[in-house]
DRENDO-1510 file (C-alpha; in Angstrom, 1 decimal, always signed):
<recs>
REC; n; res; u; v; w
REC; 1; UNK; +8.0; -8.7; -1.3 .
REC; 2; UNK; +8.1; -8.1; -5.0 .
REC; 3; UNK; +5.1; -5.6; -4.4 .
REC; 4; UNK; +6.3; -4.2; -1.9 .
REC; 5; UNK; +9.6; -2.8; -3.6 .
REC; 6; UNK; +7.4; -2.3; -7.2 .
REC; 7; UNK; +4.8; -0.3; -5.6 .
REC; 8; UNK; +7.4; +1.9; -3.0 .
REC; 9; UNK; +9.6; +2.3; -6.5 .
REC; 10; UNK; +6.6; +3.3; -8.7 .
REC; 11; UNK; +4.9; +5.7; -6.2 .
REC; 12; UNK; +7.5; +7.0; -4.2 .
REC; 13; UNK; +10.6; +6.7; -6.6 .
REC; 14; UNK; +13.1; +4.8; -3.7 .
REC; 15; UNK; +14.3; +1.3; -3.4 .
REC; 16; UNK; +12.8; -0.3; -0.2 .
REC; 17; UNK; +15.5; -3.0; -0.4 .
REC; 18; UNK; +12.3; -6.1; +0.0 .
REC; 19; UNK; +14.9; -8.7; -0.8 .
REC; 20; UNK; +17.2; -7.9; +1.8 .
REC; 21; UNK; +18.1; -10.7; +4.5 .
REC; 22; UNK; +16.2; -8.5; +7.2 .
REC; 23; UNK; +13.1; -8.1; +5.1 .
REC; 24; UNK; +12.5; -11.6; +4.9 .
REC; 25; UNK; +12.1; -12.0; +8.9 .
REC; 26; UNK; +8.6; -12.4; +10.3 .
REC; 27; UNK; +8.6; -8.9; +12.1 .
REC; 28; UNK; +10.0; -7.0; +9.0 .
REC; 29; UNK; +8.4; -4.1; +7.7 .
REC; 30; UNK; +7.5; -6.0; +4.3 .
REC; 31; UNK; +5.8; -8.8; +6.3 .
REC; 32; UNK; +4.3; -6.6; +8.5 .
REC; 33; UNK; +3.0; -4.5; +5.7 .
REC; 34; UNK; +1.7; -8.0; +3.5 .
REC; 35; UNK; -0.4; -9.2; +6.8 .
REC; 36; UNK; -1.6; -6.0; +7.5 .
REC; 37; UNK; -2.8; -5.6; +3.9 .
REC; 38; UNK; -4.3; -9.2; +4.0 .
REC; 39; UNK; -6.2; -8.4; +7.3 .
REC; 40; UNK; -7.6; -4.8; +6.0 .
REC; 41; UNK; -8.9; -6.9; +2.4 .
REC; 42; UNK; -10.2; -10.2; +4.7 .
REC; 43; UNK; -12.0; -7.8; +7.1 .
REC; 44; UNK; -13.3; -5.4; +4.9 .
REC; 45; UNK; -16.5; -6.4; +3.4 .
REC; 46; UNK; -17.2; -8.5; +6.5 .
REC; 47; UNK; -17.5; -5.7; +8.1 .
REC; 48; UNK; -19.3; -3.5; +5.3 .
REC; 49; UNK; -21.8; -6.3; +4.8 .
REC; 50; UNK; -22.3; -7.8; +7.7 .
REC; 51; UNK; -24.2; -6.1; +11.1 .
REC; 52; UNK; -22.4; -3.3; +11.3 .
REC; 53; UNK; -22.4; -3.3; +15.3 .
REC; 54; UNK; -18.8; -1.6; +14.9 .
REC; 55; UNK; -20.6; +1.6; +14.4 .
REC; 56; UNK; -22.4; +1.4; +18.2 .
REC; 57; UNK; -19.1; -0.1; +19.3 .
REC; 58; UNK; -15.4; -1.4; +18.2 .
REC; 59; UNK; -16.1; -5.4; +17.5 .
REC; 60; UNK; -12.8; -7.3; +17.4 .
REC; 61; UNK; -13.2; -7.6; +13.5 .
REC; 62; UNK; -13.1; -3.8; +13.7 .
REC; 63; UNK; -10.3; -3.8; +15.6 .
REC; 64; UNK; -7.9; -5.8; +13.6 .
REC; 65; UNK; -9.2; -4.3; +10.6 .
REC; 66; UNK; -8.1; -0.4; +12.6 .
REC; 67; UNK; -4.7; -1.7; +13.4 .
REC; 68; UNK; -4.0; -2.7; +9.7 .
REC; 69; UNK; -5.0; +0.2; +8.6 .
REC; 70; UNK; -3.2; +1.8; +11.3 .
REC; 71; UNK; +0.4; -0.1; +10.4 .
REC; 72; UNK; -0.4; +0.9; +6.9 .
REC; 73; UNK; -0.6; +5.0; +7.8 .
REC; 74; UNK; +2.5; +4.4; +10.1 .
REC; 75; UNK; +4.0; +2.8; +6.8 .
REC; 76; UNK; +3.1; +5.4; +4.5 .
REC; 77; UNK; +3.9; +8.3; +7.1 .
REC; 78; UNK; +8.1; +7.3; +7.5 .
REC; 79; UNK; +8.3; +6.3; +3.8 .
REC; 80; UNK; +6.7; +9.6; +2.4 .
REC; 81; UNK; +9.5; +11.4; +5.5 .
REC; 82; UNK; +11.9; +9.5; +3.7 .
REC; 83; UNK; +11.4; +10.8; +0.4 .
REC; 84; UNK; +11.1; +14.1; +1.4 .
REC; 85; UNK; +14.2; +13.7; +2.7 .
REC; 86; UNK; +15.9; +12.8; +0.0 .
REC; 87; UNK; +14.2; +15.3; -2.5 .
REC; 88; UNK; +16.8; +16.8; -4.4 .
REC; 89; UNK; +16.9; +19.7; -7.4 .
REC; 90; UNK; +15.9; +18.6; -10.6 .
REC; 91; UNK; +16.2; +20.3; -14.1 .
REC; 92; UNK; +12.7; +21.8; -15.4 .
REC; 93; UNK; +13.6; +19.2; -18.7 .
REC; 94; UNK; +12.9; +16.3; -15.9 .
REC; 95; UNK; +9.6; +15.4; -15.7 .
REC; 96; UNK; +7.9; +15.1; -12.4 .
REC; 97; UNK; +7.7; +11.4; -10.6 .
REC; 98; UNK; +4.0; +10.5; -9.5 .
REC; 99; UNK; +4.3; +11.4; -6.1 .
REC; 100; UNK; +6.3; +15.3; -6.9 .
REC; 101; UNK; +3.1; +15.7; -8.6 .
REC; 102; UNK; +1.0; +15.2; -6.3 .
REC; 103; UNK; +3.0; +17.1; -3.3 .
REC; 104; UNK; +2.9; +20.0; -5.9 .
REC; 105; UNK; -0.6; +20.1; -6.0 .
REC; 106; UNK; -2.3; +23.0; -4.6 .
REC; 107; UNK; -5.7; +21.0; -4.0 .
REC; 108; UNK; -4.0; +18.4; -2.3 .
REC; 109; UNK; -2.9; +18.0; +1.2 .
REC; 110; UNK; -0.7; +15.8; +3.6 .
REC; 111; UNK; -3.8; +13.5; +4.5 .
REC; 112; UNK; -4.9; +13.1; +0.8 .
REC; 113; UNK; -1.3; +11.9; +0.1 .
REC; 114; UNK; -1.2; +9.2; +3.0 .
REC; 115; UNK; -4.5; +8.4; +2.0 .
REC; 116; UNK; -3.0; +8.0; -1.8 .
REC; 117; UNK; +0.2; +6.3; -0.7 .
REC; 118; UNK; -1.9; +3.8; +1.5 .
REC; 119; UNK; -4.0; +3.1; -1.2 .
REC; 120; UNK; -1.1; +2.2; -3.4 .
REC; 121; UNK; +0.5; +0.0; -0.5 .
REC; 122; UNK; -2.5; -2.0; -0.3 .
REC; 123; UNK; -3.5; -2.4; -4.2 .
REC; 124; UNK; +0.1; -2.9; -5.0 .
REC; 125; UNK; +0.6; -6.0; -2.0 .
REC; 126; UNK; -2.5; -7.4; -3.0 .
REC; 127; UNK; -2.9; -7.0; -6.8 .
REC; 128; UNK; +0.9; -7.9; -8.1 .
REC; 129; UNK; +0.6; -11.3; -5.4 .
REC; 130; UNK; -2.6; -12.4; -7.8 .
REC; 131; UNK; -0.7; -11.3; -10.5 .
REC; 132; UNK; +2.1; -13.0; -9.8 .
REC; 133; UNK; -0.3; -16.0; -8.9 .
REC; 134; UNK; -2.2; -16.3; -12.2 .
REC; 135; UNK; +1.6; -15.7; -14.2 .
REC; 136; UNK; +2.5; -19.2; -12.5 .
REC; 137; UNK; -0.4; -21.0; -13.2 .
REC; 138; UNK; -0.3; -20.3; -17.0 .
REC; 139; UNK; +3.5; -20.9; -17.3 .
REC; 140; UNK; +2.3; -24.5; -15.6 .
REC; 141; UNK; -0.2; -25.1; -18.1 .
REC; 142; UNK; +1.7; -23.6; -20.8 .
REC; 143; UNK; +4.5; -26.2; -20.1 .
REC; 144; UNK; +2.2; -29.4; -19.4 .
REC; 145; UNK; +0.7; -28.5; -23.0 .
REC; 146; UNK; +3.9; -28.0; -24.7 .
REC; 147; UNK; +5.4; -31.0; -22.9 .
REC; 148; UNK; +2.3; -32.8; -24.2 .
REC; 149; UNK; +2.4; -31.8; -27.6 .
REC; 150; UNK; +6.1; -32.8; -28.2 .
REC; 151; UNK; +5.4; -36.5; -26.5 .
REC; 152; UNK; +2.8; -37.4; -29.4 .
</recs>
């Protein structure tokens, strides 16, 4: 959930309140949006390395990995809706925030910013998780050698 609200904050520059009681349900938007970036990486190479029979026809592996993605568009479409939304005027002395630049990009359109956004959702869900993983492992071992070296 920590992901969640870093990566909506860092690309999208709003608060997606994570930590709130609601978010913390099974059928939340925040859990919803963890599964369906656990399914897309779990699916993902089996079906890039695998037969790729989902290219004659949609496999069920294909299918789950679709309706992640799918979830994850969905996602990226209200919260980029949202933002616009709430755009307001800025001084030229303000710099831009990641996604302004982007939306003021001539080369760039709506698609390439889902696809940007989604991109973001997924790497930040799944990167800050392992990073959060490998933190608590090396404060454990951290502690069980300090704890060690003051017994002696």
């Amino acid at each position: 959930m920590f992901s969640f609200s870093v990566t909506g904050y860092s690309m999208l520059d709003i608060r997606l309140d994570s930590f709130s009681y609601h978010e913390h349900q099974k059928h939340s938007r925040t859990s919803r949006l963890i599964k369906a970036a656990y399914v897309t990486n779990s699916c993902i190479l089996k079906t890039d390395n695998g037969p790729q029979l989902w290219r004659k026809f949609e496999t069920p592996l294909y299918r789950k990995l679709r309706k992640s993605q799918e979830y994850m568009e969905d996602v990226a479409i209200d919260l980029l809706s949202l933002k616009m939304s709430l755009f307001k005027e800025r001084d030229k002395y303000t710099p831009l925030t990641l996604l302004e630049t982007y939306l003021s990009s001539p080369e760039l359109d709506f698609k390439d910013i889902i696809g940007v956004i989604c991109d973001f959702l997924l790497a930040g869900i799944d990167t800050v998780s392992v990073i959060i993983y490998h933190l608590e492992v090396w404060e454990v071992f951290g502690l069980a050698r300090f704890t060690r070296q003051n017994c002696v």
